[in-house]
N, C-alpha and C positions, 0 to 999 in steps of 0.2 A: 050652689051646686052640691048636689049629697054625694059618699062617698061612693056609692056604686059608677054615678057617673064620672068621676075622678077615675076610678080604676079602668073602666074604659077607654080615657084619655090614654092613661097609662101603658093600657096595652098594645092600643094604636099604633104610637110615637116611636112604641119599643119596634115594633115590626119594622116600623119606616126607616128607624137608625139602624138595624141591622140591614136592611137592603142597600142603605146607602153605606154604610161601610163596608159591605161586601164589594159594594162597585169600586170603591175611593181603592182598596185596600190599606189591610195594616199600618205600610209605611207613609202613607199619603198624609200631608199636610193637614193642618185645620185651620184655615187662615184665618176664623173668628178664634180661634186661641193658638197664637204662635209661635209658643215651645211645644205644642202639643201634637203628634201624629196621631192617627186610628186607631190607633193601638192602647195609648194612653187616654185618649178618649172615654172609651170602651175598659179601661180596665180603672178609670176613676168611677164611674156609672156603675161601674158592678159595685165597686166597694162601698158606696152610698147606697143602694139597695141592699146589702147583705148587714151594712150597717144599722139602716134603720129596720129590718127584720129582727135582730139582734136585741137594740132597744126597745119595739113595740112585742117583743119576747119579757120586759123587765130585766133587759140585761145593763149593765154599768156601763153608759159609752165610752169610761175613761180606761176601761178594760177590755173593751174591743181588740182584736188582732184581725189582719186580714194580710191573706198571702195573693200577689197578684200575678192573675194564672198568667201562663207562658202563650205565645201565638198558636199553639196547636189545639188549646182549650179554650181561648180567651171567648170564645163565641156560645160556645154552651154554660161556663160558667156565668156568664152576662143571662142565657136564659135561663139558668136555673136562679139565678138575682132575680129578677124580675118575677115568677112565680110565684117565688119566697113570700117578697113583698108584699104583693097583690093577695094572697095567700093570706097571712097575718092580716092583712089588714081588710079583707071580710069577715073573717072569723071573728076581730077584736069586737069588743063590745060597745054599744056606743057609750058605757062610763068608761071606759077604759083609762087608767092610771099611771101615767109612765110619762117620763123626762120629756120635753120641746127644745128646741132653741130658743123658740120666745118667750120661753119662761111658762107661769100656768096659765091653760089653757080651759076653757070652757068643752071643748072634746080636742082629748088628745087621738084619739081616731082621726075625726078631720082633720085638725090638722096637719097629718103625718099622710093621708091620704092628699090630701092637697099638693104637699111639700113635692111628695114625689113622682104625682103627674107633673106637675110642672119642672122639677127637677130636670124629668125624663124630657120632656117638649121641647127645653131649652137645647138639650144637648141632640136631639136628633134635629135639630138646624142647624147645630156644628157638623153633625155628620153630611148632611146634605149639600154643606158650603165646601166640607171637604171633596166630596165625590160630583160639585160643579152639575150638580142635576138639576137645579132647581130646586125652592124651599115649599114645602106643600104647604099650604092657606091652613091658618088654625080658624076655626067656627067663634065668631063674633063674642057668644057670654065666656066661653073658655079664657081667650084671649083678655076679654075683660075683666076676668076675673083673678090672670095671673097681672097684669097691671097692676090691681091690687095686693097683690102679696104685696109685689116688689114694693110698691111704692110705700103700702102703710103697715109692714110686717117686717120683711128683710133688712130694705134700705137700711130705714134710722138705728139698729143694730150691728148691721156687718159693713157698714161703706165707711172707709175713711176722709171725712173733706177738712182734717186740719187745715192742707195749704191751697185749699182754692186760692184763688187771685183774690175774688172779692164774694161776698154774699150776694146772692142774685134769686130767684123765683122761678120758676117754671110750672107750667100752667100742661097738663096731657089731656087732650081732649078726644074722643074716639068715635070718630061722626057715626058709626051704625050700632053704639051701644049709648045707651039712657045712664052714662055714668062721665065724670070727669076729676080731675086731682088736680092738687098744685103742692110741688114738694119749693121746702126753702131748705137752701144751704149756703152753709158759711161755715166758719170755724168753731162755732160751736157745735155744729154736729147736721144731722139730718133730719125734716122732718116736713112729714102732708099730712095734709088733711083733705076730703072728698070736698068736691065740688071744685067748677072753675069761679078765681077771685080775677078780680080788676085791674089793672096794674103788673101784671107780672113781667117782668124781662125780657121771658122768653115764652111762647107759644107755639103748641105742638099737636097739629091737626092731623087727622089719618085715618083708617080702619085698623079695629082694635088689634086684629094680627100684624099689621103691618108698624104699629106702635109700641107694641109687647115684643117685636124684634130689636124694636128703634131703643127703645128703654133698657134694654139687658145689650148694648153692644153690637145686635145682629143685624140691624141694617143699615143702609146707608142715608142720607139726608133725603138725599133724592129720591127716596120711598117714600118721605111724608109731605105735612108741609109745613114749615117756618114762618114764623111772625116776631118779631121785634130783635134784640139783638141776636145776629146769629153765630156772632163770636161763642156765646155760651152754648152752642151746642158743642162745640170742640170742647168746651171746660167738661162738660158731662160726659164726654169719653173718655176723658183723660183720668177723671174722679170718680165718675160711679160706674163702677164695678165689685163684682163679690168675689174673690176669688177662690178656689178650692182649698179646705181648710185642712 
């Protein structure tokens, strides 16, 4: 996916989380993140888009500051975040030069464009789960393309599985995309590689949106479909997760 179409995503999702938390309101629950109301939702979101505007500016992220607007602004300063973003990250170049999480990058364009469509995706299904509307369907390469963040980008860097129980496999298959993973974890850390292997533990069939929910926390079992132990899906909820840094 090129960055135009990322930023598309982007603005999509952005739309869709403000309607839905306008319906949820402020104070309303996020039962996919459960210290978290609408509020704090919406005002992590902003500060990750002002953030990485900031960054793809060449600014120092260890010097970052951000003040988190109050409920009478927090919906305009969310769209003026979201602009920023999108903003910066047409304009940038595609050599563009500046700081990742994953360290260096072949384009730091894409991948800050990346980051923060999906960023955004993830968190307007929180908003949706808050406001009980139902979760709108991501489009098949989108979705299978944030599987891959997660699995072969974010994970093995940000997820902690010191105290799994035990090392186990799992195997994401995504029956309406031409792509599949198998991440291994254990105590030594996290890590997949593309394609489905043989033997894994656990097996996890679905449509890729409904997978890329399954994987990040956001759905239930009962959205996909399970094969071999299914103990170990409860292990993966309990273990992989990223949480807000």
């Amino acid at each position: 996916m090129d960055v135009p179409g990322y930023l598309d995503h982007l603005a999509q999702d952005a739309a869709l989380l403000v309607r839905a938390a306008e319906s949820a309101a402020l104070d309303g629950s996020v039962p996919s993140c459960p210290r978290w109301q609408v509020r704090n939702l919406l005002q992590h979101l902003t500060k990750v888009h002002h953030w990485a505007t900031f960054v793809l500016g060449g600014g120092d992220r260890q010097s970052f500051e951000f003040e988190r607007p109050g409920d009478d602004e927090v919906f305009a300063v969310f769209a003026a975040g979201v602009l920023g973003v999108t903003s910066s990250l047409r304009e940038a170049p595609d050599d563009l030069n500046v700081w990742t999480p994953a360290g260096p990058s072949p384009s730091a364009r894409s991948f800050w464009a990346r980051r923060m469509s999906h960023e955004t995706a993830i968190h307007r299904v929180d908003a949706e789960l808050a406001a009980d509307m139902g979760v709108t369907e991501f489009d098949a390469d989108f979705a299978a393309d944030g599987l891959d963040e997660l699995l072969m980008v974010m994970a093995p860097t940000r997820v902690s599985v010191a105290d799994v129980p035990r090392a186990f496999s799992v195997t994401i298959t995504p029956l309406d995309a031409n792509a599949a993973w198998t991440a291994r974890i254990g105590s030594g850390g996290f890590a997949a590689t593309e394609g489905a292997q043989d033997g894994s533990d656990l097996s996890v069939f679905g449509l890729a949106s409904d997978l890329y929910r399954w994987t990040w926390n956001r759905a239930g079992d009962d959205e996909v479909s399970l094969r071999g132990d299914l103990v170990l899906a409860d292990v993966w909820r309990a273990h992989i997760s990223i949480g807000a840094r």
